[in-house]
C-alpha positions as CSV (number, residue, x, y, z in Angstrom):
1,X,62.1,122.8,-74.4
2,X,63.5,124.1,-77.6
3,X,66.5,121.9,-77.6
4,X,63.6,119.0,-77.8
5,X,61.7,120.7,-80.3
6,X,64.7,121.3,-82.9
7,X,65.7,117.2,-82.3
8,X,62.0,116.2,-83.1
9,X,62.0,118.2,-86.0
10,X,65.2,117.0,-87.6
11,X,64.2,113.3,-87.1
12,X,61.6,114.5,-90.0
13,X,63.6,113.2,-92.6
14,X,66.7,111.5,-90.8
15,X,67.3,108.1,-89.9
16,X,69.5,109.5,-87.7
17,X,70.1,107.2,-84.3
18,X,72.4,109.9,-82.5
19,X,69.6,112.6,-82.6
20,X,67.1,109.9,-81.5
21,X,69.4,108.8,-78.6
22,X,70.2,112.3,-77.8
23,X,65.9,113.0,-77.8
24,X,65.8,109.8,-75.4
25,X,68.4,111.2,-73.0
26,X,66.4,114.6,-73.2
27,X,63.2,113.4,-72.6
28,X,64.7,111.1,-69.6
29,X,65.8,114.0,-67.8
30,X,62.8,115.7,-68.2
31,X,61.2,112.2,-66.9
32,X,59.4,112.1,-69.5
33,X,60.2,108.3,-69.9
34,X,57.4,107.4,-72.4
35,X,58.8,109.8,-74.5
36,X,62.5,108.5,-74.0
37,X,61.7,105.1,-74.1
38,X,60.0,105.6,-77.8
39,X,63.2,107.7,-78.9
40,X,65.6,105.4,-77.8
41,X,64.0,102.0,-79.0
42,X,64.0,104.3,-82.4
43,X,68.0,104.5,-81.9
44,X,68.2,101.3,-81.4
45,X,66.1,99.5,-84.3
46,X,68.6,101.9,-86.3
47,X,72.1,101.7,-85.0
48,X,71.8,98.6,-82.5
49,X,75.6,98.1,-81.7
50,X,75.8,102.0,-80.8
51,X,76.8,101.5,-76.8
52,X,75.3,105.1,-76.7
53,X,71.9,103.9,-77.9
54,X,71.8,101.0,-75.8
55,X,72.1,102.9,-72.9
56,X,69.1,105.2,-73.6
57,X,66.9,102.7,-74.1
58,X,68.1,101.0,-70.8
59,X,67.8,104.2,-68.5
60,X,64.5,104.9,-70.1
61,X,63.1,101.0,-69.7
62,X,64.6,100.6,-66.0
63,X,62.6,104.4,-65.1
64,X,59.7,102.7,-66.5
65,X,60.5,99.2,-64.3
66,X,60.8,97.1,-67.7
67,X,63.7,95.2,-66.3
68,X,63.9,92.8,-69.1
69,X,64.7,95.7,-71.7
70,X,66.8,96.9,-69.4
71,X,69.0,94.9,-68.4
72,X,69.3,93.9,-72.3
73,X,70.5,96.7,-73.2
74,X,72.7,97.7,-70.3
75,X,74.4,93.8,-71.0
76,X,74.6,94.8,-75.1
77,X,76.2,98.1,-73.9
78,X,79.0,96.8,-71.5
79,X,79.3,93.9,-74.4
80,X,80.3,96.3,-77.0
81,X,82.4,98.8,-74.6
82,X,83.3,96.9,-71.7
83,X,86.2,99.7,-70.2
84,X,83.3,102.4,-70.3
85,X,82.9,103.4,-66.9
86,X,78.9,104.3,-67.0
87,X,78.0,100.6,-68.6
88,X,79.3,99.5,-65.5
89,X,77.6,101.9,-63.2
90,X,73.9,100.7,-65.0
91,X,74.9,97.5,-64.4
92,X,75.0,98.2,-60.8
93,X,72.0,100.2,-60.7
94,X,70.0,97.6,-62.8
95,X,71.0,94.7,-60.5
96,X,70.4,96.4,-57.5
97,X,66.6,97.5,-58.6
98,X,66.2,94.3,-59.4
99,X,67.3,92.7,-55.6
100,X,70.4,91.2,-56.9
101,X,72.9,93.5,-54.9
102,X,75.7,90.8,-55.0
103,X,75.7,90.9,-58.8
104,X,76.0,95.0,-58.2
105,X,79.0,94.7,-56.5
106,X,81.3,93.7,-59.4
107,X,80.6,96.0,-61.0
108,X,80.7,98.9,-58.7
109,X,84.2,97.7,-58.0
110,X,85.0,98.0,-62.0
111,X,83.0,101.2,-62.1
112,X,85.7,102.5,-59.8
113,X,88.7,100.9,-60.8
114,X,87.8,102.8,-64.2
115,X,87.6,106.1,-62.5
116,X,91.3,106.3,-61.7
């Protein structure tokens, strides 16, 4: 929608990653995951110890089943902000996609423990 539009055109003459990661999360929603996974690879070649970014580019590469990016980045994001409760909820989500449901579990567990 607009909201997209107005990103897109300030990335023009930005190297801003926040807009781009922002654009990714958009364009994820919208499931548009092309789209996302472009924007947030963008935040990422920029500002690549941003947890934020890291996390766009994972929940656009898991929508789009490339595990390998994804799980990179979810790992980089819970490296760099290891309390944050939604690096450990990716975690989860990544490993269970992936048939690993016992390496879910920790994290889960943390997920919750975070929530209180």
């Amino acid at each position: 929608g607009r909201a997209i539009k107005v990103l897109e055109a300030a990335t023009a003459h930005s190297r801003n990653d926040k807009i781009r990661a922002n654009l990714a999360i958009l364009y994820w929603r919208a499931e548009q995951y092309d789209a996302a996974l472009r924007w947030a690879s963008e935040a990422v070649a920029i500002q690549p110890l941003v947890p934020h970014n890291q996390r766009a580019l994972g929940l656009a590469a898991l929508a789009l089943g490339k595990f390998e990016i994804a799980g990179r980045a979810f790992e980089e994001a819970l490296r760099l902000q290891p309390h944050h409760r939604d690096n450990h909820i990716n975690m989860a989500v990544y490993y269970r996609q992936i048939q690993r449901p016992e390496k879910a579990e920790p994290h889960l567990r943390r997920a919750e423990a975070l929530a209180h």
